[in-house]
VONUZA-381008 format. One record per residue (C-alpha): residue number from 1; residue in three letters; x, y, z. Coordinates in pm, 1 decimal. Each point is the difference from the previous one (the first is absolute). Layout:
torba bami east north up
NUM ALA X Y Z $
...
//
This chain:
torba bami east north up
1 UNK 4178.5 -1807.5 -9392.2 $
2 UNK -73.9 -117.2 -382.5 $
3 UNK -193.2 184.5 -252.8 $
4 UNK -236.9 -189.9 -201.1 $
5 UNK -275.3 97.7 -182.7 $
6 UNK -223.0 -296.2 113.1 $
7 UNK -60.0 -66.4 363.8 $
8 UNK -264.8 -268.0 154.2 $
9 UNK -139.2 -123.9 320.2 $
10 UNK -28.6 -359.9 76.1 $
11 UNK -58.6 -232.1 325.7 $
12 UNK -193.1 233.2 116.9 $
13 UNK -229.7 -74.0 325.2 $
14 UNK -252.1 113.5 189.7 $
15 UNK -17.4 63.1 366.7 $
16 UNK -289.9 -271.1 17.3 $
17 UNK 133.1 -267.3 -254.4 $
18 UNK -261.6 104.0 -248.6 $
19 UNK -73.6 290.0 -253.8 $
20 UNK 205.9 332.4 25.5 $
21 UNK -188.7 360.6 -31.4 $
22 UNK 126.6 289.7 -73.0 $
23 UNK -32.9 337.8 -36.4 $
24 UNK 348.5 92.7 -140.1 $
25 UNK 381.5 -170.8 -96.7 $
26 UNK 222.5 247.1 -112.9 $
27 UNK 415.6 -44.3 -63.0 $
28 UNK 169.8 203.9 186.4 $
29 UNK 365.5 51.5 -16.7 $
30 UNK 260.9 276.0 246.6 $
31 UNK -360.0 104.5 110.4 $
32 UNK -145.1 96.2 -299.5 $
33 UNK -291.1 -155.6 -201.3 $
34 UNK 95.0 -156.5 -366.5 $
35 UNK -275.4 -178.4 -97.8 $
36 UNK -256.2 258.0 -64.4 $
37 UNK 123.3 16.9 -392.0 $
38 UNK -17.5 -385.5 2.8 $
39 UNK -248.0 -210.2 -143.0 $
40 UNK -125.3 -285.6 221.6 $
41 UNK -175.9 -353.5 -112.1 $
42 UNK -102.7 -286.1 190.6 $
43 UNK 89.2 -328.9 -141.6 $
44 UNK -314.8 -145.7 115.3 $
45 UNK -364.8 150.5 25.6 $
46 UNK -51.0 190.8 343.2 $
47 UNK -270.5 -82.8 220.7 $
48 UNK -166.6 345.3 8.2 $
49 UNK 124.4 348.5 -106.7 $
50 UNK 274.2 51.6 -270.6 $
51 UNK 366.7 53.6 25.0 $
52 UNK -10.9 376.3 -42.0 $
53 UNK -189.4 1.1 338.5 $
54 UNK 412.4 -43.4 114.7 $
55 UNK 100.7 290.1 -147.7 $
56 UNK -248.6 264.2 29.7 $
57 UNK 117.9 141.3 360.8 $
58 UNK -312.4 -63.5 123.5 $
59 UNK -40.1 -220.6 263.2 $
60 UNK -397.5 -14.0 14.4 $
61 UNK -15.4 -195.6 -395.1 $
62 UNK 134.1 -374.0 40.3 $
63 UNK 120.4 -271.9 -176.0 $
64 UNK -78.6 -385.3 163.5 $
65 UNK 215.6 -287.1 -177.3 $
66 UNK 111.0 -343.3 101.9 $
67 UNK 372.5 -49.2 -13.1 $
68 UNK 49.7 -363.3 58.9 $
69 UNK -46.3 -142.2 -337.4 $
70 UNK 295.0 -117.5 -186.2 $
71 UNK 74.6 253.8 -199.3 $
72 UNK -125.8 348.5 176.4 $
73 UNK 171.7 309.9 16.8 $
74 UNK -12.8 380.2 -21.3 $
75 UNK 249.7 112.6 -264.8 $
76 UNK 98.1 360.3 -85.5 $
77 UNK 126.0 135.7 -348.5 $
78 UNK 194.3 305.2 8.0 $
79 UNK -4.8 4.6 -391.4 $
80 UNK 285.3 22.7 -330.9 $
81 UNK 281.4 88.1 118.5 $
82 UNK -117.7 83.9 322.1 $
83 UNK 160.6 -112.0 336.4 $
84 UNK -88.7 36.3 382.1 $
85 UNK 190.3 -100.6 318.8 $
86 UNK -235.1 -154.0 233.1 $
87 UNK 110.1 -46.9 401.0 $
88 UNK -364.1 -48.4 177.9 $
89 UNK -351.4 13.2 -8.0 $
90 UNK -273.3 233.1 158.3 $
91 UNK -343.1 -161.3 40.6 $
92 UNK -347.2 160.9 1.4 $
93 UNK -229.0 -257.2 225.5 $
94 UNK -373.9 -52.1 -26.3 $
95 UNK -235.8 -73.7 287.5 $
96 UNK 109.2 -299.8 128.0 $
97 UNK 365.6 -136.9 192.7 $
98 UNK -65.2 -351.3 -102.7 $
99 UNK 25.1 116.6 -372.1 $
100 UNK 283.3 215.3 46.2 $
101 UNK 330.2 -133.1 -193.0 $
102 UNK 246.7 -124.0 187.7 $
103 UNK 264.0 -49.6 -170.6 $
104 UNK 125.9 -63.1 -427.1 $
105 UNK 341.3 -27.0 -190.1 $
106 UNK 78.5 214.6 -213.0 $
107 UNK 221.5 -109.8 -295.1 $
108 UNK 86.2 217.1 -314.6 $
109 UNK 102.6 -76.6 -348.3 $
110 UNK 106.2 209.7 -367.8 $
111 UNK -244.2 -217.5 -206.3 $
112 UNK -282.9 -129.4 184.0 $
113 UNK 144.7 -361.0 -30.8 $
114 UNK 297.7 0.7 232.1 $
115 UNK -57.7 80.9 307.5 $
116 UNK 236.8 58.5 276.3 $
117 UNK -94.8 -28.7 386.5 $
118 UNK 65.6 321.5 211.7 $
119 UNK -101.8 -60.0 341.4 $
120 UNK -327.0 -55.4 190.6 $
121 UNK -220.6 249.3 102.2 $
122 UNK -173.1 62.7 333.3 $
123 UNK -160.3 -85.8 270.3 $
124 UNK -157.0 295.8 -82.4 $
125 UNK -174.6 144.0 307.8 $
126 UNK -362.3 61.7 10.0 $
127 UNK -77.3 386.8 -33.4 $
128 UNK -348.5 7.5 60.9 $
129 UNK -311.6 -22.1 -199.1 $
130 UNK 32.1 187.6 -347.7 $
131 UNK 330.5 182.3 68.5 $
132 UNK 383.1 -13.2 -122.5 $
133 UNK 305.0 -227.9 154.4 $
134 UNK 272.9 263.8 79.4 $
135 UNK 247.0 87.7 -285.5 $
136 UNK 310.3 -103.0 219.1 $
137 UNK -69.2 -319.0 -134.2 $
138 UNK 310.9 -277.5 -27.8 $
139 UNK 368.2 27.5 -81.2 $
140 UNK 42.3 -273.3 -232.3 $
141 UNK 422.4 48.3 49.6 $
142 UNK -84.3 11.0 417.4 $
143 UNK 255.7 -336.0 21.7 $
144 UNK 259.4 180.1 -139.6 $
145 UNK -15.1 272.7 200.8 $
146 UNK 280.0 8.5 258.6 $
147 UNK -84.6 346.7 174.9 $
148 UNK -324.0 171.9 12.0 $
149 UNK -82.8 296.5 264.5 $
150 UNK -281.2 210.6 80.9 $
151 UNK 116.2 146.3 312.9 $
152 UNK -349.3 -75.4 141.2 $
153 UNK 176.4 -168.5 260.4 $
154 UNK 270.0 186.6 52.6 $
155 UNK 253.0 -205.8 -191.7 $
156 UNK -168.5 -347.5 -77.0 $
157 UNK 99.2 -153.4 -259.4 $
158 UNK -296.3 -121.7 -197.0 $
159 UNK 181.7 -223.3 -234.2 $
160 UNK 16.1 -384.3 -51.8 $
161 UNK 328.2 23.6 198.5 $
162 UNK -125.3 168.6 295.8 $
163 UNK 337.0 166.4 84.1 $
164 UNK 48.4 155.2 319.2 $
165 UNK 200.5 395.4 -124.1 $
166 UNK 196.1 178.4 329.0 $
167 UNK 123.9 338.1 9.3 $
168 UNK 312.5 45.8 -145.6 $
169 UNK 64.2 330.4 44.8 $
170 UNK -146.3 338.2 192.2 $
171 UNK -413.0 -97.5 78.1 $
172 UNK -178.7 1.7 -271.6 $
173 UNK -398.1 8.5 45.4 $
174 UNK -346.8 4.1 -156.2 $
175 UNK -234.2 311.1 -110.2 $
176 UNK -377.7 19.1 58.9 $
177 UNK -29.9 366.5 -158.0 $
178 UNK 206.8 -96.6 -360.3 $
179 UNK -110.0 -325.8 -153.8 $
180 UNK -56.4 -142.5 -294.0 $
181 UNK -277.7 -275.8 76.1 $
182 UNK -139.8 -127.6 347.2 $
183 UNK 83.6 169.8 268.6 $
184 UNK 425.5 40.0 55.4 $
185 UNK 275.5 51.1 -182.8 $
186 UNK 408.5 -89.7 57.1 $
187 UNK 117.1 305.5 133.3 $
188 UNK 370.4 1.5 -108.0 $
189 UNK 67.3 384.6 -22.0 $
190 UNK 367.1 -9.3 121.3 $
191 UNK -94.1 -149.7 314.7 $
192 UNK 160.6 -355.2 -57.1 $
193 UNK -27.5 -342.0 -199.4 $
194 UNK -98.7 -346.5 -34.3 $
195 UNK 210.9 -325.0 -70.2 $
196 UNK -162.4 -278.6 -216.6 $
197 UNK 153.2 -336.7 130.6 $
198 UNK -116.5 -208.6 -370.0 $
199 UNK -135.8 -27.8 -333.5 $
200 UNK 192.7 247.0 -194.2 $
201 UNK 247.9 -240.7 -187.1 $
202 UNK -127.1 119.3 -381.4 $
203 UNK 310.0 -175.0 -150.0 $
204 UNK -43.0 73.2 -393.1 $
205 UNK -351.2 -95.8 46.8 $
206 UNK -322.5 213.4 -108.4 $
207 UNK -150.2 222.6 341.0 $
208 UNK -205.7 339.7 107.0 $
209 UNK 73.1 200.1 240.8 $
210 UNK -332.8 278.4 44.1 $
211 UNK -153.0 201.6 293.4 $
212 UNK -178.0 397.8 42.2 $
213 UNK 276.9 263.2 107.4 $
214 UNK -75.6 336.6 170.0 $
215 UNK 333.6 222.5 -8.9 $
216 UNK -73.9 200.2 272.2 $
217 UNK 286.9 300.8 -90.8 $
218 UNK 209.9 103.1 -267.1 $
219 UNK 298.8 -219.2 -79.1 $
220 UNK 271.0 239.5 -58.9 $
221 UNK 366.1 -174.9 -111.5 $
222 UNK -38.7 -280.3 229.9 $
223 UNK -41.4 -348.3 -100.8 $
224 UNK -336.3 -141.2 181.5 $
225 UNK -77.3 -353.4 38.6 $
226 UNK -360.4 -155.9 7.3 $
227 UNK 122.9 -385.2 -7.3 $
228 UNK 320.9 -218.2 -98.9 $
229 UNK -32.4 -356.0 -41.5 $
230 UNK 175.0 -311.3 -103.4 $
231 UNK 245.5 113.6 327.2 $
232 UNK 268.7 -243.7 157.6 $
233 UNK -122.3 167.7 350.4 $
234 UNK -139.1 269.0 77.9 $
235 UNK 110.5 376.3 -190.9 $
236 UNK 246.9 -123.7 -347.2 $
237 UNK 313.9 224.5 15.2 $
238 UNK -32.6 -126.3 -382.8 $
239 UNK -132.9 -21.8 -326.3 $
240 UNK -90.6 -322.2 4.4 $
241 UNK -386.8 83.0 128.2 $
242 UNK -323.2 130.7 -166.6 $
243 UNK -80.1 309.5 198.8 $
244 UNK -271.3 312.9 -106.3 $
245 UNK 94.1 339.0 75.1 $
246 UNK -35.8 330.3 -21.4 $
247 UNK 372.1 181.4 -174.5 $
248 UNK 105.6 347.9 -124.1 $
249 UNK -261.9 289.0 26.5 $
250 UNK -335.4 -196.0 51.2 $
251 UNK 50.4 -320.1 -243.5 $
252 UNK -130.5 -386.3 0.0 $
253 UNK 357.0 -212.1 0.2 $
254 UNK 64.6 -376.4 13.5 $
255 UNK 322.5 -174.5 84.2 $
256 UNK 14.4 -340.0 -173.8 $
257 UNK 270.9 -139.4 3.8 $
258 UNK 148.4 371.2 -54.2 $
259 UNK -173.0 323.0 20.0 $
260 UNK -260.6 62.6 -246.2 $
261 UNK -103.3 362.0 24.0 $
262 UNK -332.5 133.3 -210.1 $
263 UNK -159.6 352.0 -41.9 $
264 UNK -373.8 -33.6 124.4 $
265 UNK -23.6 257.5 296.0 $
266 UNK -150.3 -130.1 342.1 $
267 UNK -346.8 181.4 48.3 $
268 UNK 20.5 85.4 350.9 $
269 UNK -307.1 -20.4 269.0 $
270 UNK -171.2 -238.4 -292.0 $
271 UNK -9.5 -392.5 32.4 $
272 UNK 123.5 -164.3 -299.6 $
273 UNK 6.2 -317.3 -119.8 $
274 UNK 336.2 -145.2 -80.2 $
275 UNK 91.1 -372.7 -123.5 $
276 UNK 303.8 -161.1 -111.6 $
277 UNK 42.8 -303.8 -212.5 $
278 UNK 203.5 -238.2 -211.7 $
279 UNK -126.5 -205.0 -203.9 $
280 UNK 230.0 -230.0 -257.9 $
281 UNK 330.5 254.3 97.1 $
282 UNK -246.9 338.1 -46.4 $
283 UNK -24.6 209.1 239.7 $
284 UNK -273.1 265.6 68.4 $
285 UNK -101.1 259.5 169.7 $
286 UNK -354.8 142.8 67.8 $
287 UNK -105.9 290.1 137.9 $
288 UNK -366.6 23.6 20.6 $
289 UNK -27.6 -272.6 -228.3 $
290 UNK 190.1 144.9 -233.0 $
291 UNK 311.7 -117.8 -91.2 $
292 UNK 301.7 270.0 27.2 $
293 UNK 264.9 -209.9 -60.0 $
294 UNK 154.7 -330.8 -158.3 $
295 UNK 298.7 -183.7 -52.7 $
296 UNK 163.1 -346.2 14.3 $
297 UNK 216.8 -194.5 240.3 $
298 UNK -2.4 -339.9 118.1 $
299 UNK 182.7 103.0 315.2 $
300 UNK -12.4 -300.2 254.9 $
301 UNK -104.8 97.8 313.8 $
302 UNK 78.0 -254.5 307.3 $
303 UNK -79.2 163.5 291.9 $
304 UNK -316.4 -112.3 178.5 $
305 UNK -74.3 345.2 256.5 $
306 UNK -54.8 284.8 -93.6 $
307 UNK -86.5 381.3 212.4 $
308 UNK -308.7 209.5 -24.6 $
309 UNK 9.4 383.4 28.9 $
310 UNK 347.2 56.8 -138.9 $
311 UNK 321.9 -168.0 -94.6 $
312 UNK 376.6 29.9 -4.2 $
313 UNK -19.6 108.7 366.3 $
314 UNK -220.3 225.4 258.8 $
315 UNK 142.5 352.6 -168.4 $
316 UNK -178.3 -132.6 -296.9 $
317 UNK -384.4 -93.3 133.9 $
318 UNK -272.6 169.6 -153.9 $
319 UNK -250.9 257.6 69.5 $
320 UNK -259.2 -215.8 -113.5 $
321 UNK -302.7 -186.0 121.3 $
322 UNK -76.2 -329.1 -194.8 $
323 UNK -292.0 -166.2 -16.4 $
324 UNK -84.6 -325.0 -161.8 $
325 UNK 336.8 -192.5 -62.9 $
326 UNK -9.3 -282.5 -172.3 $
327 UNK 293.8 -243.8 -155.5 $
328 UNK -77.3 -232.8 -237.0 $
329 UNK 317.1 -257.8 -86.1 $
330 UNK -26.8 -124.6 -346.0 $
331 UNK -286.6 184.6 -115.9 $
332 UNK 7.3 296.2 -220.0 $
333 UNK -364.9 119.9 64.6 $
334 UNK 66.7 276.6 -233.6 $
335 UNK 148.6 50.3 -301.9 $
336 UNK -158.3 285.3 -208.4 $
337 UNK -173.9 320.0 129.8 $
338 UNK -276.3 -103.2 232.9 $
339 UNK -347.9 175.4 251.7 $
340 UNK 137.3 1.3 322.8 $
341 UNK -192.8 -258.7 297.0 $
342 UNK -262.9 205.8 122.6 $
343 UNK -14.5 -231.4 314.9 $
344 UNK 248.1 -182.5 221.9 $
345 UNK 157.2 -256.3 -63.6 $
346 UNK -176.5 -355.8 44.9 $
347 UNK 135.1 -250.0 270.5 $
348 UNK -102.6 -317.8 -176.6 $
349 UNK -8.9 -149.6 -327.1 $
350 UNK -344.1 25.3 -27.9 $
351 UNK -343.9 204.1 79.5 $
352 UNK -10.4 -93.0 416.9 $
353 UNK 179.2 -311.4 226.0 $
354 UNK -139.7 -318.2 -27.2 $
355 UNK 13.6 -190.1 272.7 $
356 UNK 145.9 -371.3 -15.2 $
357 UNK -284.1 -291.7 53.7 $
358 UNK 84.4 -272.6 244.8 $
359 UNK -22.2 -243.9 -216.4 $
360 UNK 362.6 125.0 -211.2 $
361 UNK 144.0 51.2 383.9 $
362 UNK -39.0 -363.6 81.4 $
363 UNK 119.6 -121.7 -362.1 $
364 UNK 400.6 -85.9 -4.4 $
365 UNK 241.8 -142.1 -262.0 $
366 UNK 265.9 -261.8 66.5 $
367 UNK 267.7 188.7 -213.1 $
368 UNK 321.3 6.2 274.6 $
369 UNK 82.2 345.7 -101.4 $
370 UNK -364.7 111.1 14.0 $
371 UNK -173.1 -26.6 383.4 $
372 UNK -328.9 61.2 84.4 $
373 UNK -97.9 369.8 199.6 $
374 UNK -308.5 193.1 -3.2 $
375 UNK 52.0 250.9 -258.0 $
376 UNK -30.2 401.0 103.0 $
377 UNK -22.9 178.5 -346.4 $
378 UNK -255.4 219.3 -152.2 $
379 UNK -114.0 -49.8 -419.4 $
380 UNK -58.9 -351.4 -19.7 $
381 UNK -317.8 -73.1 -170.2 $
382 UNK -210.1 -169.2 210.0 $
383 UNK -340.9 -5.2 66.3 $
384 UNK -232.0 -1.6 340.3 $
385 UNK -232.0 -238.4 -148.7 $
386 UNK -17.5 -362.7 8.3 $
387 UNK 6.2 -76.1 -326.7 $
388 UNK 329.1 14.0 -238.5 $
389 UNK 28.7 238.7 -258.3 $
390 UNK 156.8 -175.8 -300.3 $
391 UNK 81.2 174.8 -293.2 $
392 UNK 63.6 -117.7 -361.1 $
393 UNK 375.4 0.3 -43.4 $
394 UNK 178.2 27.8 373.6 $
395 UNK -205.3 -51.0 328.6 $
396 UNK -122.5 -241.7 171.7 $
397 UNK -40.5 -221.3 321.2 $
398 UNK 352.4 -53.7 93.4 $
399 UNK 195.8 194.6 213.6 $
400 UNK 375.5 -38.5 72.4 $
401 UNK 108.1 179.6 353.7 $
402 UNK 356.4 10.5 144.9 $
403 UNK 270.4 142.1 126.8 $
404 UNK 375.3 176.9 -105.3 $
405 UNK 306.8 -23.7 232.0 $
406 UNK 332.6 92.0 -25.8 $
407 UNK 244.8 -286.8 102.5 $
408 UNK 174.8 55.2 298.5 $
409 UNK 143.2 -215.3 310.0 $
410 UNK -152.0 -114.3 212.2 $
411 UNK -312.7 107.3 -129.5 $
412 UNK -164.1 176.7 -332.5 $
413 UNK -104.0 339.4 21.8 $
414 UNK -334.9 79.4 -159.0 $
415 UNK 36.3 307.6 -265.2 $
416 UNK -210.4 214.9 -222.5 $
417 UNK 76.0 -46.8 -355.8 $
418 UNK -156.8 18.7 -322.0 $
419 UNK -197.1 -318.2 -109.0 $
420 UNK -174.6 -108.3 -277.0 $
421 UNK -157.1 -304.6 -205.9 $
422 UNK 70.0 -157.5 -308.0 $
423 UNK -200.6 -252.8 -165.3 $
424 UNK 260.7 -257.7 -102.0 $
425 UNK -162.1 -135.2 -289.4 $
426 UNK 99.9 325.8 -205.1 $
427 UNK 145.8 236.7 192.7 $
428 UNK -260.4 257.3 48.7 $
429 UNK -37.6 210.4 317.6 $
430 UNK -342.2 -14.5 180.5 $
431 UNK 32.2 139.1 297.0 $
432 UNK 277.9 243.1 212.0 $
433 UNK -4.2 117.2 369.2 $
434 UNK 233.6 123.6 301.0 $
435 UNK 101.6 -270.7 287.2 $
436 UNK -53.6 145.9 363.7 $
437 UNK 280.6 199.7 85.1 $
438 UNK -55.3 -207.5 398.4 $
439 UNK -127.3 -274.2 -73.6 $
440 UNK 168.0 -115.3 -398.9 $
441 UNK -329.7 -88.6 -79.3 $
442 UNK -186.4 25.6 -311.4 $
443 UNK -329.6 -170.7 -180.4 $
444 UNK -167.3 -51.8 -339.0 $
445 UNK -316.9 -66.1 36.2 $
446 UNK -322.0 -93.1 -293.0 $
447 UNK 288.8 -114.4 -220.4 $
448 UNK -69.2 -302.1 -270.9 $
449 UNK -18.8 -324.2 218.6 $
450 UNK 72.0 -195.4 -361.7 $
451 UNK 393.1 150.8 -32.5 $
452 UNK 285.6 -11.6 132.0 $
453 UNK 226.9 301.2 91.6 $
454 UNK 316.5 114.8 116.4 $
455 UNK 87.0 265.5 242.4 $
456 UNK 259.2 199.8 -64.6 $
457 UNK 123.8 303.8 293.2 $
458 UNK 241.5 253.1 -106.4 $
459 UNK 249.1 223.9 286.6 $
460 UNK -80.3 325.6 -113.1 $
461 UNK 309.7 124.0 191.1 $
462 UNK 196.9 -216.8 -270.8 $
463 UNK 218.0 -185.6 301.6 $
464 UNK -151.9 -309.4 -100.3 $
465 UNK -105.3 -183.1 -323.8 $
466 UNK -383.3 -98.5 -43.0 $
467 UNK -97.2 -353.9 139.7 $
468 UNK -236.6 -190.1 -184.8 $
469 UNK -245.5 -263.1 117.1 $
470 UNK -137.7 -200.9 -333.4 $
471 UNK -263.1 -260.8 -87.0 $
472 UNK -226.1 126.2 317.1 $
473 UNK -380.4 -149.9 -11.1 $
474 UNK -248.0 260.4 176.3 $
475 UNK -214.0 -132.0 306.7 $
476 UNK -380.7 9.4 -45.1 $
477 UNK -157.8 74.9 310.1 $
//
């Protein structure tokens, strides 16, 4: 995520089309509050109430405005030389639904003049009169993410690639006595392993690895694995891998790309945070948020499976229960020494799902390499009212619905891939999403009816090049 020192909210809607109340909008960012040092102005005058109604935590003072002038928006100043990383929002509501926001972008810039777009925000659900939206909030990087596990259900993946992991090795389980959040853990204490079929080809490209450990016993001088990725198949009899592990008498190791031992002792019987990243040929790694270790390689890493719960081979699984795992492949979500998520990780690039009106399901596009489907994917700003919500710089009426296939003979196969949309006229980026992993299908929806775009998906498995689909004209249903 960026750091800025100025962050703002425009487009933003209500639930009912009309004025937006709150009680509270605070910044949150890896589950903490940053706005609270902050100071926060309205660029036009508010209905009732005054901005530092949003920042008070306290959801019974509120602030009415009306966002739909040219012009509106909430924007934060974290002050000279000052800098915050913003992922989400958490909402304080008022008394009534139909004034509840909806939904806002949020955009960020160093001088207050340039702004840069970030992603949208919500639909946030509705928590209830005068209360708080949950700080899980959105993952603003959730596209990118090619694995993400909470071992609620057993071993779901959670991820935009909804991958199907089998047992490798032994039979590994879940734990309803040792968890981090919710109610189970992965239960991996020497009792087997899982296979990742996809997503780990990192090539020399920026990523994160992070989940909560629990070393259940003392490591002696074995060599214990928690995960090794970037794999041909299966367990690497190689170097050629990322892998975390336990090494010597009780030490946090790494191989990449060759072993990479450090001296930070495993606290047993303790969950700890761990996260690895690269970012720009720097790699880190964090314990607790803290960051034990650093160095630089650009090693290219080309294979796309990867094992969870050891590596090498079964003598080397860990006595460890994970919980939590999440890959994120081209991404470095951290960089410098960072508060730990105090929830789990989101499943959707913004506050809640949205669900898809039938009016984008029925709209299609005559681009050959583009074919109409009903979309299934969740963070698309939408809204459940009839009216369209148009902001002043991207959205709009139009909507632009298809599908991605792989050519094949006799007949294309539909496949999930990255997607996103460019506005032609300059190049810029307005909106990104996940085709449906059965279906190929993907939609932009309340996008300007007055441009023209291209659509551009990329094989995040790198076996293909990206296929682009230019001078598109949304429908307007």
């Amino acid at each position: 995520m960026p750091a800025a020192r100025y962050w703002r909210a425009i487009g933003l809607s209500a639930y009912g089309g009309g004025d937006v109340e709150l009680s509270e909008f605070h910044l949150y960012a890896a589950g903490v509050r940053v706005d609270d040092s902050a100071t926060l102005t309205c660029t036009l005058p508010l209905v009732s109430g005054t901005v530092s109604d949003l920042q008070d935590d306290n959801t019974t003072t509120v602030a009415r405005f009306d966002p739909t002038p040219p012009g509106f928006a909430l924007q934060w100043d974290f002050g000279s030389g000052s800098t915050a990383d913003v992922a989400f929002a958490r909402l304080g509501s008022a008394a009534s639904q139909s004034l509840f926001l909806s939904h806002f972008d949020l955009e960020y810039s160093s001088d207050a003049l340039n702004w840069t777009a970030l992603g949208r925000q919500g639909r946030f659900q509705w928590p209830g009169a005068n209360a708080l939206t949950t700080t899980a909030g959105g993952d603003l990087n959730y596209t990118d993410t090619t694995l993400l596990m909470h071992f609620e259900s057993a071993f779901a993946d959670n991820s935009p690639l909804a991958q199907t992991l089998t047992t490798l090795q032994g039979a590994p389980t879940v734990s309803t006595s040792i968890k981090k959040f919710g109610a189970q853990a992965g239960d991996f204490r020497r009792t087997g392993s899982l296979q990742i079929p996809g997503g780990m080809v990192f090539g020399t490209d920026d990523f994160t690895v992070e989940m909560w450990v629990y070393w259940n016993s003392a490591v002696g001088s074995a060599e214990w694995g928690i995960c090794q990725l970037s794999t041909a198949s299966g367990y690497a009899q190689n170097n050629s891998n990322v892998a975390i592990l336990a090494h010597g008498s009780g030490q946090y190791g790494l191989y990449f790309g060759g072993f990479v031992p450090t001296s930070t002792a495993i606290t047993l019987a303790t969950w700890q945070h761990l996260a690895l990243t690269r970012e720009s040929g720097v790699v880190r790694l964090f314990v607790d948020g803290v960051k034990i270790h650093e160095f630089s390689s650009s090693f290219n890493f080309t294979g796309a499976q990867g094992v969870l719960g050891g590596y090498y081979n079964s003598s080397f699984n860990g006595d460890v229960l994970i919980d939590e795992f999440r890959v994120t492949n081209g991404v470095a979500r951290y960089v410098a020494d960072f508060t730990p998520p105090t929830d789990a990780f989101p499943d959707a690039t913004n506050g809640g799902e949205i669900p898809i009106p039938a009016a984008a399901r029925l709209s299609a596009n005559s681009n050959p390499f583009w074919r109409e489907a009903i979309p299934a994917v969740v963070g698309l700003a939408t809204t459940t009212a009839s009216r369209s919500v148009r902001d002043i710089y991207l959205a709009g009426r139009g909507s632009i619905t298809a599908t991605v296939k792989e050519d094949g003979t006799p007949t294309d196969t539909p496949v999930r891939r990255k997607v996103r949309l460019v506005r032609d006229r300059d190049g810029l980026m307005v909106r990104e999403t996940w085709s449906n992993a059965t279906t190929g299908a993907y939609s932009f929806t309340e996008i300007d009816e007055n441009e023209t775009y291209s659509v551009v998906s990329y094989d995040h498995n790198d076996n293909f090049r990206a296929v682009i689909a230019d001078r598109i004209t949304p429908t307007v249903a």
